[in-house]
C-alpha atoms as one frame of an Amber mdcrd trajectory, in Angstrom:
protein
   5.168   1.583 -61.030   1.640   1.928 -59.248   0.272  -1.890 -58.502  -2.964
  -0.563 -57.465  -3.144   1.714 -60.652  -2.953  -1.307 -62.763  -5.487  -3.374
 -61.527  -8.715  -3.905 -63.307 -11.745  -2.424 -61.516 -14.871  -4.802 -61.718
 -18.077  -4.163 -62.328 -20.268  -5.946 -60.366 -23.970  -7.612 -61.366 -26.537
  -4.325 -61.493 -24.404  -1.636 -61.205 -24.245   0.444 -64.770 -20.936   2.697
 -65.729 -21.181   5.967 -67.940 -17.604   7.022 -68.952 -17.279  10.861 -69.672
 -14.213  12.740 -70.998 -13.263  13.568 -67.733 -15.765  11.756 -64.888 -17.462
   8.431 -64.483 -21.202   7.906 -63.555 -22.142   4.882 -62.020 -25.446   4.118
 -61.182 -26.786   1.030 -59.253 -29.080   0.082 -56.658 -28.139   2.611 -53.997
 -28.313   5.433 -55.885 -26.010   7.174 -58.922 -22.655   8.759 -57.922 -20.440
  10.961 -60.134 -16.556  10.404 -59.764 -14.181  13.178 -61.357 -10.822  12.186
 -62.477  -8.260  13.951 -64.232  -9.006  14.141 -68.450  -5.341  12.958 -69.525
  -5.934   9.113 -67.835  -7.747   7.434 -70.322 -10.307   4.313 -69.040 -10.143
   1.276 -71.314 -14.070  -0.750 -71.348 -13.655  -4.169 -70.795 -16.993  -7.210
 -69.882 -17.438  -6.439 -66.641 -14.492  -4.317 -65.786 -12.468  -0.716 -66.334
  -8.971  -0.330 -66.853  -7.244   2.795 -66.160  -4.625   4.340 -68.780  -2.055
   7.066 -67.146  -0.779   9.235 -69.980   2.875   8.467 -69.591   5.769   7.751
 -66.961   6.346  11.085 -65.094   6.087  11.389 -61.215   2.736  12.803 -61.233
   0.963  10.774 -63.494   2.370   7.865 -61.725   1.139   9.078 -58.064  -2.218
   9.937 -59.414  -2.132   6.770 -61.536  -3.501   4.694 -57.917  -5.567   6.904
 -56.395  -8.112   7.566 -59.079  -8.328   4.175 -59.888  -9.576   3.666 -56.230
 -11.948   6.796 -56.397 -13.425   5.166 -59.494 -13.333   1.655 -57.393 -15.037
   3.750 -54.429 -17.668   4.574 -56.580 -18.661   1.645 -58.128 -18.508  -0.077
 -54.579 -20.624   2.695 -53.111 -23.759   2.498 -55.685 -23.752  -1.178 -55.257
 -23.035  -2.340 -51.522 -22.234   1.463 -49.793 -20.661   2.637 -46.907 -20.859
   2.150 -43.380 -19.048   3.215 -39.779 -20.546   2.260 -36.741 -20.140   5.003
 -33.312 -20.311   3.710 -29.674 -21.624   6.859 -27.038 -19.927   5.202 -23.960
 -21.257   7.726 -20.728 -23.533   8.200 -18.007 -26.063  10.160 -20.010 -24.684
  10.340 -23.161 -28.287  10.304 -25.292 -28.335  10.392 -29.240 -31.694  10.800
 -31.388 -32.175  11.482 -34.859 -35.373  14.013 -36.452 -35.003  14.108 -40.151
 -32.003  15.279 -41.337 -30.485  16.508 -38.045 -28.738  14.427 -34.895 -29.570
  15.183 -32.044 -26.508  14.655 -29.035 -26.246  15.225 -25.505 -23.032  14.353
 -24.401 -22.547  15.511 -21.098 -21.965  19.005 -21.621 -24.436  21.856 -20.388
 -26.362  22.094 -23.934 -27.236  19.416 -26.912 -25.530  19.539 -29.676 -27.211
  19.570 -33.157 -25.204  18.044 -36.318 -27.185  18.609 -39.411 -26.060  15.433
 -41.688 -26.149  15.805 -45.466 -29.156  14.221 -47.256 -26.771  11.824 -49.012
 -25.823  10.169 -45.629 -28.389   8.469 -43.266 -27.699   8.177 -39.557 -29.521
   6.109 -36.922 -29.075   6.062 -33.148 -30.516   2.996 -30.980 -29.523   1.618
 -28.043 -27.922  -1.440 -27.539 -29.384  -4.771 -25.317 -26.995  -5.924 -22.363
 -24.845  -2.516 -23.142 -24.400   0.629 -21.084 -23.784   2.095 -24.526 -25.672
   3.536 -28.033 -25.031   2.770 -31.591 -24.848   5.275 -34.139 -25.014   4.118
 -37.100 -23.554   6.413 -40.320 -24.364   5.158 -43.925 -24.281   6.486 -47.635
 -22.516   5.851 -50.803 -19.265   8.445 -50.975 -16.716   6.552 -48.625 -15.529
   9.795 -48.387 -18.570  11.569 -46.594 -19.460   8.742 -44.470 -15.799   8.451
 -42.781 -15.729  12.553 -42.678 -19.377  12.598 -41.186 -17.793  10.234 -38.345
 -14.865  11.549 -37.854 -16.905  14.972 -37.203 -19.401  13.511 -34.820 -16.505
  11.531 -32.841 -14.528  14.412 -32.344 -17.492  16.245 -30.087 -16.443  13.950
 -27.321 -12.903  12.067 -27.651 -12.519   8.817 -25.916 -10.770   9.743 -22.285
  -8.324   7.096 -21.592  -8.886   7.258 -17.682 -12.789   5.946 -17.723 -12.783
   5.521 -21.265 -16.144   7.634 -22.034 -16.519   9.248 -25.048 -17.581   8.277
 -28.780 -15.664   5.557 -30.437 -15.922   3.523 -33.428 -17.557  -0.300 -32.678
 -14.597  -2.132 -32.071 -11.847   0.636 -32.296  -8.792  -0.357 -29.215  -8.534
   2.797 -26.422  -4.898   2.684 -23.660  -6.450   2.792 -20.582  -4.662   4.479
 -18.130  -3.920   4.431 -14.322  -5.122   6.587 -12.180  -3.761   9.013  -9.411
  -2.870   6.493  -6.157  -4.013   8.243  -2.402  -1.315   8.464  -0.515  -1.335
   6.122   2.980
């Protein structure tokens, strides 16, 4: 039995839900976002909430039962709070800037590199006060773009576990470890 499947999705205050045959639209105040789900699930309208029907007990229906239930949840969170990771550029010269649509990295290596970021997703780089280290900042509405938009720009320079340089997320744990000892 799916637990998540079965639990009512709310609606919060502003946000506005069209249900379609076989996708949801919800619209609020960050912008409209279209979630597809499979046609045979069937979503019941309650005040202020969704409730989502699987068709019957086999396997499938049952594993698919929880996981469009959170894409719909995704959605609805998205268009009315959205989505945010947070990047730390730890390095001697590590440098990020933003123009437009594209970011702009130099991470130690002999040339920039240049990430063009969808229009859905903004990005902002700043420095931060008291820190040897910059912020990038990732934001949008589609969990789904935001994470794989920082999972992409993090894996241009993994965290080395000897200095620890690198790009991390704000907050994420790196194993540090020892170095070579000179021999006396």
């Amino acid at each position: 039995m799916s637990r998540i499947g079965n639990k009512p999705i709310k609606i919060p205050e502003g946000v506005t839900v069209d249900v379609k045959e076989d996708h949801i639209i919800a619209k609020g105040p960050k912008g409209e976002f279209k979630q597809i789900y499979n046609s045979d699930y069937k979503i019941v309208r309650g005040e202020q909430e969704l409730i989502l029907k699987r068709p019957g007990e086999q396997k499938t229906h049952k594993a698919l039962h929880g996981l469009y239930r959170s894409l719909i949840n995704n959605a609805i969170v998205g268009v009315h709070e959205g989505y945010k990771k947070e990047l730390e550029l730890i390095g001697v010269g590590y440098k990020a800037s933003t123009q437009g649509n594209v970011l702009e990295l130099a991470l130690g290596f002999s040339h920039s590199i240049f990430f063009a970021v969808p229009e859905e997703i903004k990005v902002t780089a700043e420095s931060v006060k008291g820190k040897k280290s910059l912020l990038v900042t990732i934001e949008g509405i589609d969990k789904q773009l935001v994470g794989h938009i920082a999972a992409k720009i993090k894996s241009f320079r993994k965290v080395e576990p000897y200095k620890g340089k690198g790009i991390r997320f704000v907050g994420e744990y790196v194993r540090r470890k020892a170095g070579k000892t000179a021999a006396k």
